[in-house]
N, C-alpha and C positions, 0 to 999 in steps of 0.2 A: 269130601272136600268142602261143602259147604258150610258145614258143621264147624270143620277146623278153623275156617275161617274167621264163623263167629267168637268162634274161644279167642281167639286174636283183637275182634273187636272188645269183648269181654273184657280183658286184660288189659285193655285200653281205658275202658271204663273204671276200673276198679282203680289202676293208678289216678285217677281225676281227682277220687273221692279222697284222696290223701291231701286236697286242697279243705273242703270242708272237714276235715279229721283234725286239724292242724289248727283254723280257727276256732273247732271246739274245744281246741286246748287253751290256745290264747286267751280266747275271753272266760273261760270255766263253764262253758255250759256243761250242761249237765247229760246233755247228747249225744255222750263219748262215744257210750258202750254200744245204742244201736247202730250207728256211723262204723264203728270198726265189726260187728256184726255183718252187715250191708256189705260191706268190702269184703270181709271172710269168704260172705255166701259167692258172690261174685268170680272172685279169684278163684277159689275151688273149682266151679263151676267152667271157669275159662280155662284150668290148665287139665280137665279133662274133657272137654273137648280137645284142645291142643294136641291131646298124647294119642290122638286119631291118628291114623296112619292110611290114606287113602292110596288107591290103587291108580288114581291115576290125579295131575293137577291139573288140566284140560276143564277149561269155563267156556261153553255157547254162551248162547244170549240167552237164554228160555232160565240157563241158570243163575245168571248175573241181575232179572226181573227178579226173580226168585229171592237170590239172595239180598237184595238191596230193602224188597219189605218186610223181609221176615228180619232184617237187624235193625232196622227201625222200632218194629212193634216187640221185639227180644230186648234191647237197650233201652227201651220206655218201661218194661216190666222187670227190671234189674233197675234203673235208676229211679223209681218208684218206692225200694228199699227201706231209705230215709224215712221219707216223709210215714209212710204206715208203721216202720217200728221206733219212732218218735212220738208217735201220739198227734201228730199236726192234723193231718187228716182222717178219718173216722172211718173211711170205707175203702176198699180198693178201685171203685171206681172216681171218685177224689182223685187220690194219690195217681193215679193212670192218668186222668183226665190232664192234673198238672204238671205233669213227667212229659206227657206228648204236647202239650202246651211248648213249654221250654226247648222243648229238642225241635219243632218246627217253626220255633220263635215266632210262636202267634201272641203269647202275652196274657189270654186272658186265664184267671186263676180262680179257683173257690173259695179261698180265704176271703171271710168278709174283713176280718183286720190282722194286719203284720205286728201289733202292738208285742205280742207274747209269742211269736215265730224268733226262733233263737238264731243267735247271726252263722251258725253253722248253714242252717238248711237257707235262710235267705240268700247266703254265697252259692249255695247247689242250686237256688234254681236260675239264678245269673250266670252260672257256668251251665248247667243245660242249656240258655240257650246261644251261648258263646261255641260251643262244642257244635250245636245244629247251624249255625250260622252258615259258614262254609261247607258243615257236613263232617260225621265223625267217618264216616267210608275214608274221605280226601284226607284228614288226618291221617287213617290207619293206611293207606297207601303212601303218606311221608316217613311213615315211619320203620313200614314193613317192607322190608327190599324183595321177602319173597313173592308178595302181590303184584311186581314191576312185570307181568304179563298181557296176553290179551283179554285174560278173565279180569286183570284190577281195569283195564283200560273200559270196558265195558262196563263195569259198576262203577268211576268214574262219569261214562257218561248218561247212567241213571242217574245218578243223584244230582249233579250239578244242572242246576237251573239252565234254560234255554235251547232256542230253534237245531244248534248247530254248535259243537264243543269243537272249539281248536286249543291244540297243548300248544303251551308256551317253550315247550323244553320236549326234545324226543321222546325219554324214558316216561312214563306216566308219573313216577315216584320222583322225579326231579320235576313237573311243573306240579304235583302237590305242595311239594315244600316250598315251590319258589311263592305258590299263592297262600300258602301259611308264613311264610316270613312277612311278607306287605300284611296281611291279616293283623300279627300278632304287633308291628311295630306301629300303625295305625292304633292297636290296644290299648298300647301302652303309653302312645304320646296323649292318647284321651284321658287315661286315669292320671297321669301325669298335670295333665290342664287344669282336672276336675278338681283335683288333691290339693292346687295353691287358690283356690276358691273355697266356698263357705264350708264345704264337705272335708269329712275326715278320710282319711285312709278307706278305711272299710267301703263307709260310701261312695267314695270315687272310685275304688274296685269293679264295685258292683255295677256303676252305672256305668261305666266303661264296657265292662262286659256285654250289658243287656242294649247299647248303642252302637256299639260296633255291630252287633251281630240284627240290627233293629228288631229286636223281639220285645221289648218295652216295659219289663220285670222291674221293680223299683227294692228299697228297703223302707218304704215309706205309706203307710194308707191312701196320704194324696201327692206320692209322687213327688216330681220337680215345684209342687205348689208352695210344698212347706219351705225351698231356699229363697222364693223370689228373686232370685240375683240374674239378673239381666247378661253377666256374665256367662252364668253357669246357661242359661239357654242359647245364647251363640253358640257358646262349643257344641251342646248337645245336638244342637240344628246341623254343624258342618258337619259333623261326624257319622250323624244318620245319613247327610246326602250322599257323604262317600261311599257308606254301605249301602246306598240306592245304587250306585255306580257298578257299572260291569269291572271285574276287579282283573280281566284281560288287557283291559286299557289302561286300568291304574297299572297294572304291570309295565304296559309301553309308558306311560308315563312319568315313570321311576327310573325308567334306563332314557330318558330323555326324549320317547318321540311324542310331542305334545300334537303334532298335527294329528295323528292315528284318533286320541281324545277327541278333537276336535272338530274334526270332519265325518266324524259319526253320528249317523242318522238318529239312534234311539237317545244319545246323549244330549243331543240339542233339541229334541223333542222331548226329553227328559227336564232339561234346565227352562223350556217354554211354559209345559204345565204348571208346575212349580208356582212361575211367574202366576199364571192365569189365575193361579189356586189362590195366589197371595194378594190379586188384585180384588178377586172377589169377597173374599173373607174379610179383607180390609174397609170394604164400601160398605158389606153388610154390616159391620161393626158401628161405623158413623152413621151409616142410616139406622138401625137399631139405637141410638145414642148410647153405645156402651164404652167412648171415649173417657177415659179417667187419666191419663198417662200419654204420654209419646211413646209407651212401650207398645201401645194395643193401636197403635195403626203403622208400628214398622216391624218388632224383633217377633211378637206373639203372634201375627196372623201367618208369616213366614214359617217360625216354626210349626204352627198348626199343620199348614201346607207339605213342608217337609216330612213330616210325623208321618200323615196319613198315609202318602201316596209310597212312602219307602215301607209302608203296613210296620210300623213302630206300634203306633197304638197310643202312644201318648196324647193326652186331650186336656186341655186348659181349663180353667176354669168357667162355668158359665158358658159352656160352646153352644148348648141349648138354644141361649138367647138371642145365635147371631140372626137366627130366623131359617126361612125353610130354605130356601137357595144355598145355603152353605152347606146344609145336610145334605139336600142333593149332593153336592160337590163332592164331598165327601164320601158317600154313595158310591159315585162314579170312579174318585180315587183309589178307593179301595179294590175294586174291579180290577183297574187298569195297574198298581203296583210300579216298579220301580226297573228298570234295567233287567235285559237276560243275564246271567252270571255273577249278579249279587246277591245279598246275603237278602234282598227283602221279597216280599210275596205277590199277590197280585197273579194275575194273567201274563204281565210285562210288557212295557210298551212297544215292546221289539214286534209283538204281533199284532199288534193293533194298528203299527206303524202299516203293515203290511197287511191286513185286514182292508184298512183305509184307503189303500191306492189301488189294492184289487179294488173296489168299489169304483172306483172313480175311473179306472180302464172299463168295468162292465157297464157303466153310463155312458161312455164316449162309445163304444160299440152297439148300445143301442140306437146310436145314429148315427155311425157310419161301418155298418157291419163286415165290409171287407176288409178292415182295419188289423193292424198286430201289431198289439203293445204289450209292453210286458211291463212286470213290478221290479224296479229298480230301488237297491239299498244300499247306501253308501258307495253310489255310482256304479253299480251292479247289478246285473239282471239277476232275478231270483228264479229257482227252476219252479216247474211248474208242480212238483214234488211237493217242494215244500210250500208253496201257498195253500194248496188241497189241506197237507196235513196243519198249516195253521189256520184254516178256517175249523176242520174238525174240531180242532182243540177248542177255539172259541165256542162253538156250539155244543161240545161236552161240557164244557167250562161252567156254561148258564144251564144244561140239563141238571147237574149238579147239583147245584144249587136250590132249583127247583122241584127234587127230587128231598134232599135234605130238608128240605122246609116243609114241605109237607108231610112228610114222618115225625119233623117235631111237632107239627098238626095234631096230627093222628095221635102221639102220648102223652097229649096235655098240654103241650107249650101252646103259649098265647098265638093266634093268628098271626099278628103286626108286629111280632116277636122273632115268628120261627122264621122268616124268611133273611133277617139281618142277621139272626146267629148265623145263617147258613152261609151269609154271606160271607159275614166278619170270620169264619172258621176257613174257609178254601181262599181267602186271601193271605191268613195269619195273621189279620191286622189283630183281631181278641179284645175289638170294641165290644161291647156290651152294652145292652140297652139301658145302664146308668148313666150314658150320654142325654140322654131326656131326661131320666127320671131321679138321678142322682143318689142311686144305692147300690149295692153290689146285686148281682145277677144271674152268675155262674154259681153261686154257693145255694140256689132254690132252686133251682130248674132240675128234674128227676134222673134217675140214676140212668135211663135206658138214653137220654139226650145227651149225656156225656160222653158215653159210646161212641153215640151217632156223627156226634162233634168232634170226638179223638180221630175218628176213622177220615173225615172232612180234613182236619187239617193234615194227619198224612196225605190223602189224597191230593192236596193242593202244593205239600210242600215238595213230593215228588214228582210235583207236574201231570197227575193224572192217569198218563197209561202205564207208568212203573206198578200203579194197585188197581185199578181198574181192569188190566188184561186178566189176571188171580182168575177173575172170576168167566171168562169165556170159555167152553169147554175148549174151543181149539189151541190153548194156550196147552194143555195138557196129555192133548192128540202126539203121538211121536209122527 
């Protein structure tokens, strides 16, 4: 069953690549033959698994953990394809590293330049992370009626982001499609935006793609630098914050209940940071004297703020120079991420919300100890359940981290290095330390870091105990 199912996802994949197949026709690259190669291997691949015939459809949970990372790390090694029988990348651990990049829309890439990357595969990797945004699972549950079970329902709520999943729609495969239609029409009013600004078709494609889904993929060396149009950064700022957004509420918010929006707790703690992020970035600016514009003390320090905290990864020019307090900030942003149930990375503010007000009930009980308060969210008590398991998380969250870094230690990576890869990888934000030093980063650091880093941002982008349990023996125990 498991198997089969992959060939399912497979077959999902392979139709994608008929989008990059299609631009290699349009423009003449020359990238035909491996693209449709790529897709051959694939499709074959998927329709025999498919012609499995399992003895029973019956999914626990042990096998829904199961299957949700083994078609992460299966569709990272199939959509890797491209790039190795292209010639773009040189090694399989490359092509892996930027395949898992894309699909957990962390951003960060080994190409030191996009100059001679053919717009075939630059559309594949803005569609890998378009496809990871929401998650290919929630795709293939809109699309596959035969997953409308308890086994899709379960890998459903692996993959999607946050504390507690409520369907919007009974069937699991009608609240997939109902959050891929808002997905896809948010898409496309962005490429639409982009398209009647400085950028051409292609361009607004792609960066529509890689904004929607905040994974921060460009067609460009330096990004949004090279249009400077003040334009083009609004849109790109509202679009990321919506993809910051829990896309449960944009759903109530489309069939008109704007208070549900509103009255939520991680939402308005969501749109304060933001604030806080923009307030400081903007002092640090003027105090640094790096004022040259009205744009750099209203629309650029915003977007900066935005970027970060939805882990986009987009970074402005000169961020270096805001001074150390913004790095912090930034630091911190990164950790903390963007809403449960959106498309961006981080911890989420949803548990830190409630991280926080535990804290602040276990100070009030340490002075008045016969006291009972509980963690209320969105005018609601929270069980006691779930604050345990989100404190765990938190403190795996930073094990993680800690644990990552000091293995990129151990194989070479710089000290004062290995701790922000690890960081910038289990967030998905895919900073890299050309934020100081202003060179690419990902394309020298050695083959065993890549790994290290592919495996980090799986672990982050499935929230931790989807790949983490893998490896307990009791996970295996019947």
């Amino acid at each position: 069953m498991l198997l089969r199912t992959i060939g399912w996802l497979l077959m999902v994949l392979s139709g994608f690549m008929l989008f990059p197949l299609l631009t290699a026709i349009i423009y003449g690259d020359s990238e035909i033959r491996p693209i449709v190669i790529s897709m051959g291997i694939t499709f074959g691949c998927a329709v025999g698994l498919m012609s499995l015939k399992p003895k029973s459809k019956e999914m626990g949970k042990r096998e829904a953990i199961l299957l949700t990372s083994l078609i992460w790390v299966i569709l990272s090694l199939f959509g890797m394809l491209p790039f190795l029988l292209c010639g773009t990348h040189d090694s399989v651990s490359d092509a892996f590293f930027e395949t898992m990049s894309g699909f957990t829309t962390t951003g960060a890439s080994v190409l030191s330049s996009l100059k001679d990357v053919p717009h075939s595969l630059l559309l594949w990797r803005c569609l890998l992370q378009w496809i990871g945004g929401l998650g290919i699972i929630l795709f293939t549950l809109a699309v596959v009626p035969m997953l409308n079970n308890k086994g899709g329902m379960l890998m459903f709520n692996e993959e999607v982001t946050g504390i507690t999943h409520d369907k919007l729609r009974p069937r699991v495969s009608n609240t997939a499609k109902s959050l891929w239609a808002i997905y896809i029409c948010f898409t496309i009013a962005c490429i639409l935006l982009l398209w009647i600004s400085r950028m051409n078709l292609f361009e607004a494609i792609c960066h529509g793609l890689s904004t929607m889904s905040t994974g921060g993929f460009s067609t460009d060396d330096i990004s949004i630098r090279d249009w400077n149009s003040p334009y083009i950064i609004i849109i790109l700022t509202v679009f990321m914050f919506i993809g910051g957004v829990n896309f449960n509420l944009i759903f109530a918010s489309v069939y008109g209940d704007w208070k549900k929006l509103l009255k939520n707790d991680a939402f308005k703690w969501f749109c304060r940071t933001l604030i806080f992020g923009y307030l400081v970035f903007t002092i640090s600016i003027i105090a640094m004297r790096h004022v040259h514009s009205w744009q750099e003390v209203t629309i650029i320090p915003l977007f900066q703020s935005v970027s970060i905290l939805t882990s986009t990864g987009l970074v402005v020019p000169h961020f270096e120079q805001w001074g150390a307090v913004s790095f912090i900030v930034m630091l911190i942003f990164m950790a903390v991420g963007g809403c449960a149930g959106s498309t961006s990375g981080g911890a989420k503010i949803d548990r830190f919300i409630i991280f926080f007000k535990f804290l602040k009930n276990e100070m009030y009980r340490t002075m008045y100890p016969s006291a009972i308060r509980t963690v209320t969210v969105n005018g609601k008590g929270t069980s006691y359940v779930i604050v345990m398991k989100v404190l765990a998380f938190i403190a795996l969250y930073f094990l993680v981290i800690l644990i990552g870094g000091f293995l990129l230690t151990v194989i070479g990576v710089p000290f004062e290095d290995s701790f922000f890869y690890s960081l910038s990888a289990i967030s998905n934000a895919g900073i890299g330390t050309e934020v100081e030093q202003g060179v690419s980063c990902y394309s020298i650091i050695p083959d065993a870091a890549k790994w290290i880093l592919s495996f980090i941002m799986l672990t982050g982008r499935l929230e931790l105990y989807t790949i983490l349990l893998l490896f307990t023996p009791a996970f295996w125990k019947k």
